[in-house]
C-alpha positions in Angstrom: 27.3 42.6 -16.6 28.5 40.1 -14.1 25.6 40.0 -12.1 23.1 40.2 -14.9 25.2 36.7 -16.0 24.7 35.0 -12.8 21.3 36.2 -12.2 20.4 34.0 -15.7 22.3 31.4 -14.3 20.0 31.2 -11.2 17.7 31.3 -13.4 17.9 28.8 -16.0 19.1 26.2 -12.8 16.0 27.0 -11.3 14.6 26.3 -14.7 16.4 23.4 -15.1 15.2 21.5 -11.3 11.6 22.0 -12.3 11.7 20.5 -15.4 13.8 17.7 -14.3 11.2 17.5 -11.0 8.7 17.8 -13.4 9.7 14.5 -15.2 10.4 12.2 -11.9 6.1 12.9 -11.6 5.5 12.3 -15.1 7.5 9.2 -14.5 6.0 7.4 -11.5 2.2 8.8 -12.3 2.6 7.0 -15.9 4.3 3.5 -14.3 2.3 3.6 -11.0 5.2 4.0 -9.0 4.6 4.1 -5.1 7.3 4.7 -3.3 5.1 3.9 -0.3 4.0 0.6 -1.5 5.4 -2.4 0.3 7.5 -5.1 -1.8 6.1 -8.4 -2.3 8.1 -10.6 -0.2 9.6 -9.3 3.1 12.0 -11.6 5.4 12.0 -10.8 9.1 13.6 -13.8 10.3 17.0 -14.3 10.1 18.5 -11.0 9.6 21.1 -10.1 7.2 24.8 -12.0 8.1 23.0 -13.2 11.3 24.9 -16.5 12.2 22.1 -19.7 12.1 22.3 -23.1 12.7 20.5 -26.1 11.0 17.8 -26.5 11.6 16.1 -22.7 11.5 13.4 -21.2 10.5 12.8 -18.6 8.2 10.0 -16.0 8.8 8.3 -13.7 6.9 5.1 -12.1 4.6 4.0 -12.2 1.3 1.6 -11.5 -1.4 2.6 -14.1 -4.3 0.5 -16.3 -6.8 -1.2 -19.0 -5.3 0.7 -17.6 -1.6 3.6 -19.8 -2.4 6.8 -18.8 -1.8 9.7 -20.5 -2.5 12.8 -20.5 0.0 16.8 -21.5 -1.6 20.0 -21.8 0.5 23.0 -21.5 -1.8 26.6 -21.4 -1.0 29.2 -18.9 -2.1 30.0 -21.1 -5.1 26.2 -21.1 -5.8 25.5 -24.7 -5.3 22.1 -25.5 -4.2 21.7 -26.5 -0.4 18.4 -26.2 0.3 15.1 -25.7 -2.0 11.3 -26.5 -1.0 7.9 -24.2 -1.4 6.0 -23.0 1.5 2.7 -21.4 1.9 2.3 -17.5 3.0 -1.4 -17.8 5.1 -2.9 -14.8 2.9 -6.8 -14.1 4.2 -7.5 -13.8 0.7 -5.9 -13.6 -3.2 -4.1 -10.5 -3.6 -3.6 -10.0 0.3 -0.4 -10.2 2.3 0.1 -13.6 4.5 2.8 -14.3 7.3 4.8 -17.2 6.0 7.2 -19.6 7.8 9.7 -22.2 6.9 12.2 -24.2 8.6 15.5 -25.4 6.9 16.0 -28.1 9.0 18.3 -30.3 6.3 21.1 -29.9 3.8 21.9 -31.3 0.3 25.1 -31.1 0.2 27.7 -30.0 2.3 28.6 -26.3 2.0 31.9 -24.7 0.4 32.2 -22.2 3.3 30.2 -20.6 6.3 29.2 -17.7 4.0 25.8 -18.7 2.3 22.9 -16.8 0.7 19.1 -17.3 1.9 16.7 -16.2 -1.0 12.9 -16.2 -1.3 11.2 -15.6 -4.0 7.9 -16.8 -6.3 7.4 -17.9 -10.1 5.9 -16.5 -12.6 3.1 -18.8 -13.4 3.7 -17.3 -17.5 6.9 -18.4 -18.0 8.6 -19.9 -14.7 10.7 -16.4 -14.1 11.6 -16.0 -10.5 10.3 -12.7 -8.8 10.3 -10.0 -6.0 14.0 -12.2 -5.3 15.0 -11.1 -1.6 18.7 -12.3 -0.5 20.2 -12.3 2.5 23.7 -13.3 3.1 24.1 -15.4 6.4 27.1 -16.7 8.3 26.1 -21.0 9.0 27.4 -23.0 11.3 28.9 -26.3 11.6 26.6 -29.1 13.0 25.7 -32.6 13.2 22.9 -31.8 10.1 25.2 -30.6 7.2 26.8 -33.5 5.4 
C-alpha cells in the first residue's frame, strides 16, 4: 500500500508542474512577455557604485518617445542635484539610439558621497516616469559641488 501511495504522489506532482508550467505560457503568450526582449533604457557608463567625479558623463541606449531621455542625480535624502533631458540618436521612431550626457554641474551640495543616478522618460499621457534605471554611485568631492 505504501508504494501504491507514493507512486500517486509522483504522480499528481508531476501533475501538478505541468499545470503550473502550463500557466507561466498561458501567462507570457497572453501579455507578450519576452524574456529575450531588451529594456527600454540601458546605462553602460558609469557602473553601479562606481566612484565619479563632476563633471562625468553618462552613457547609454534607448528607445523612448520622441528619443528623450531624462537623466536625475539625487542624494541619499532624495534631494535633486542634477536634472536636464538629453537626446538618444535613434535612426528612426521606435528604434534604439546611443545616448550621452554629461553632469558637469550640481544644484546643491550633496548630504553624503552616496547618490543615485536615474534615467528614465515620460509618459507623454500623463507625465508618469518610465523604464526608471538607478544606479547607486559613490561621488567625490571637487571644486564643482557647492
Amino acid at each position: 500500500m505504501g508504494d501504491r501511495k507514493r507512486e500517486l504522489s509522483k504522480k499528481i506532482i508531476a501533475a501538478a508542474l505541468v499545470i503550473v508550467l502550463m500557466t507561466v505560457i498561458a501567462y507570457v503568450a497572453v501579455l507578450g512577455l519576452n524574456p529575450k526582449e531588451k529594456a527600454n533604457i540601458s546605462v553602460s557608463s558609469p557602473l553601479p557604485n562606481e566612484k565619479v567625479a563632476i563633471p562625468f558623463k553618462v552613457k547609454g541606449e534607448a528607445r523612448v518617445f520622441e528619443n528623450t531621455v531624462l537623466v536625475r542625480l539625487k542624494d541619499e535624502s532624495s534631494q535633486v542635484l542634477f536634472f536636464a533631458p538629453f537626446t538618444a540618436q535613434a535612426p528612426e521612431a521606435g528604434s534604439f539610439g546611443p545616448f550621452e550626457a554629461v553632469i558637469d554641474k550640481l544644484e546643491k551640495a550633496p548630504s553624503g558621497e552616496r547618490v543615485f543616478l536615474e534615467v528614465f522618460w515620460t509618459s507623454p499621457k500623463d507625465g508618469s516616469e518610465l523604464d526608471l534605471v538607478s544606479l547607486p554611485l559613490r561621488l567625490e568631492k571637487a571644486a564643482s559641488i557647492p
